[in-house]
C-alpha positions as CSV (number, residue, x, y, z in Angstrom):
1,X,-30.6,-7.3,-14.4
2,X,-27.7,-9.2,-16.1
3,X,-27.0,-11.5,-13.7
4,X,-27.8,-15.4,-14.3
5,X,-28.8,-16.1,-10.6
6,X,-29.6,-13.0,-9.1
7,X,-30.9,-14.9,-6.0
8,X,-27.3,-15.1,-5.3
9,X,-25.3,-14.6,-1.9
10,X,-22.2,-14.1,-2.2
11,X,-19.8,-13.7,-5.3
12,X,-17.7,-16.7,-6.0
13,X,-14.9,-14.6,-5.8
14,X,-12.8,-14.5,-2.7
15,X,-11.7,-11.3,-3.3
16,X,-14.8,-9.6,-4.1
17,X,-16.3,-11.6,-1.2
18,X,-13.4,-9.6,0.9
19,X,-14.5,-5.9,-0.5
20,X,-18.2,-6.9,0.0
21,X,-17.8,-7.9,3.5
22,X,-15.0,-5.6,4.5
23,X,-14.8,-2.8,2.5
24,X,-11.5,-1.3,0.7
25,X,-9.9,-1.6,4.7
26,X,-10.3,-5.0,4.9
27,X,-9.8,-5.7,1.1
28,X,-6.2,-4.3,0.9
29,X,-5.2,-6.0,4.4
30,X,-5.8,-9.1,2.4
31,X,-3.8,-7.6,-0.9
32,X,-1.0,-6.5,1.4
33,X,-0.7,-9.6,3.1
34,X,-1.0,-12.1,0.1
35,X,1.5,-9.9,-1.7
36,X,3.8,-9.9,1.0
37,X,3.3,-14.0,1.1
38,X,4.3,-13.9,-3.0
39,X,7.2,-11.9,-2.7
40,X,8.4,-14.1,0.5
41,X,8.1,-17.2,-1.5
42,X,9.5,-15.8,-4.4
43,X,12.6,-14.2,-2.4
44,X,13.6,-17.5,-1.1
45,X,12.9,-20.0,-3.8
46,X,14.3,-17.7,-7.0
47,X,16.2,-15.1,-5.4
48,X,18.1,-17.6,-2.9
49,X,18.3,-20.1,-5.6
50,X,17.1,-22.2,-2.7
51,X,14.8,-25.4,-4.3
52,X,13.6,-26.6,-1.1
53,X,10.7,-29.3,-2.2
54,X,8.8,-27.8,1.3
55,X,8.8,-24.4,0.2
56,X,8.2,-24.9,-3.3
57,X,4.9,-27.6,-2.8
58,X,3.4,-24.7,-0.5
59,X,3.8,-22.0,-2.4
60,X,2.5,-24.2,-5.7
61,X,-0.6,-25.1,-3.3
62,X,-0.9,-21.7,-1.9
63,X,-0.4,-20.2,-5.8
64,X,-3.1,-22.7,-6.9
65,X,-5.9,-21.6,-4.0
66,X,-5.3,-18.0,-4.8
67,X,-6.3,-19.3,-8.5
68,X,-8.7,-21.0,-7.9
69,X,-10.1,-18.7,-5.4
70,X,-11.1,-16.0,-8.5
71,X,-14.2,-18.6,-9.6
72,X,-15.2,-19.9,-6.3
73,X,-14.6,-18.9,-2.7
74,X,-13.8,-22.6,-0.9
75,X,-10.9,-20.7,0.9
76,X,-13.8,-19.5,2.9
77,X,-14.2,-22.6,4.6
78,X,-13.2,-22.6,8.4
79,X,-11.5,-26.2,7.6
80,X,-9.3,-24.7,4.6
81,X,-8.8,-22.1,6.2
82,X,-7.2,-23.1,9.2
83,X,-5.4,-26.1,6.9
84,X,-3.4,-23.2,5.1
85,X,-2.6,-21.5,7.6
86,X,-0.9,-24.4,9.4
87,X,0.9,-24.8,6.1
88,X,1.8,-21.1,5.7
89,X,3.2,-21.0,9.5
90,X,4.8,-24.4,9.2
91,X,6.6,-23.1,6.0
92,X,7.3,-19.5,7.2
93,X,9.1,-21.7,10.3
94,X,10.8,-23.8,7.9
95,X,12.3,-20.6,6.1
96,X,13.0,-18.7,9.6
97,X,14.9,-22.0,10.4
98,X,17.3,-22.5,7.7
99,X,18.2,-18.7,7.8
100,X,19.6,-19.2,11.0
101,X,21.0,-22.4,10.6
102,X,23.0,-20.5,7.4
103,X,23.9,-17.9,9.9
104,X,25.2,-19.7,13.5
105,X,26.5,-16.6,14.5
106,X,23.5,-14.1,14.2
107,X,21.1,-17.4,15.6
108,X,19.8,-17.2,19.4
109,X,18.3,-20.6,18.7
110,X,21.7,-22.2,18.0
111,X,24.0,-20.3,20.3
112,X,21.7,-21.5,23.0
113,X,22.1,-25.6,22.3
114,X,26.0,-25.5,21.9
């Protein structure tokens, strides 16, 4: 009886659309993993003292979706979607990659191209 537009579909909240959609399951699969994408970020930009301009432009843009996914749910989109998930796997690469490179000893990857 509050609502503004109660003709409306979804919430333009991505999170809420989450627990409408897919319950508390579903909901805190997406808490768990966004979390664990915060604290990876965090770890290897802060903790590392690691300013890599790659790291820190996707975890701005990936900070700023999260944001801006509280008032409207464009994350949603199929095209977004898949856009920042290429960026997340092409950063999570990125930070896999310089780990070994630090540590030649413990890498498969470089042991195998000497």
């Amino acid at each position: 009886p509050y609502a503004k537009e109660p003709e409306l579909e979804t919430p333009h909240n991505f999170i809420l659309d989450f627990l409408d959609n897919s319950g508390l399951v579903g909901t805190s699969g997406l808490l768990v993993l966004l979390g664990s994408l915060i604290y990876t970020f965090y770890k290897y930009i802060f903790a590392n003292k690691s300013y890599d301009w790659w790291v820190i432009a996707t975890s701005l843009a990936f900070l700023g979706t999260v944001i801006h996914g509280t008032v409207d749910i464009i994350i949603l989109n199929r095209f977004h979607m898949m856009l920042a998930s290429f960026f997340w796997g092409v950063t999570c690469y990125h930070i896999l990659y310089n780990q070994e490179a630090a540590n030649p000893e413990k890498s498969k990857i470089h042991k195998e191209q000497i």
